[in-house]
N, C-alpha and C positions, 0 to 999 in steps of 0.2 A: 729221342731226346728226353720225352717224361722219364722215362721208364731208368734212363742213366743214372738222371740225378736223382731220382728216388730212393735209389738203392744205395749210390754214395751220402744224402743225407734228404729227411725227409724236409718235404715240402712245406709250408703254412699251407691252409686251405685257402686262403681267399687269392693271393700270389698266385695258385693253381689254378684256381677256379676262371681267373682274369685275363692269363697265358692260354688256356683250353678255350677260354668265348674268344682271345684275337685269334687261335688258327680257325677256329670254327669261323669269324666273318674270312680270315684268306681264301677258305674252299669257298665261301657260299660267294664271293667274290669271282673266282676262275672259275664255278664250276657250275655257277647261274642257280643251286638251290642252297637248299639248307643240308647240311651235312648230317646224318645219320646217328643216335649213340654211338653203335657196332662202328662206323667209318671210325668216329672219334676215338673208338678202344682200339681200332686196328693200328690206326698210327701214333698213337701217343704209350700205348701199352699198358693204359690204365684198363682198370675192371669196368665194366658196365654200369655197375654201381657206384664208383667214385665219379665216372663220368655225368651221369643223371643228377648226382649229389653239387658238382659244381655247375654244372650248368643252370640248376635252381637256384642255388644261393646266387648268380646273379641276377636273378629275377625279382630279391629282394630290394628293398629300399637300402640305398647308401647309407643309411646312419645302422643297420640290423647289419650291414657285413663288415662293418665299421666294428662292430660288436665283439662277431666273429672272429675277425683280424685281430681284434685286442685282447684276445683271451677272455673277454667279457661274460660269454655268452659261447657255450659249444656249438658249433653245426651240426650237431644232431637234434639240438631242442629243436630245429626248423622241418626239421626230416621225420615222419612217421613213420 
């Protein structure tokens, strides 16, 4: 389903990042852990890198992805 809409139109990142952390709690919900990057590239069809990229930005405080979302502030200033 990532991998669909990506390609017919790109994503915001934080919209992604938000959609990637609810399937990630659906697995760790059925499947009693935490899901893996590699699990989460395998089924969504993102890179490893965009997967680690979103799953930090939600680690951030609500007003920094706030930032993100608003074009404020790129998601790579967050990312080394």
């Amino acid at each position: 389903m990532f991998n669909i809409h990506l390609v017919r139109e790109p994503w915001k990142d934080i919209p992604t990042a938000r959609a990637l952390g609810k399937l990630a709690d659906d697995l760790r919900e059925t499947q009693g852990s935490e899901p893996s990057d590699q699990a989460l590239r395998d089924i969504t069809g993102l890179s490893i890198e965009r997967v680690r990229r979103f799953r930090y930005v939600l680690t951030l405080p609500v007003e920094w992805q706030e930032y993100i979302n608003d074009d404020t502030i790129p998601l790579n200033f967050f990312w080394s």
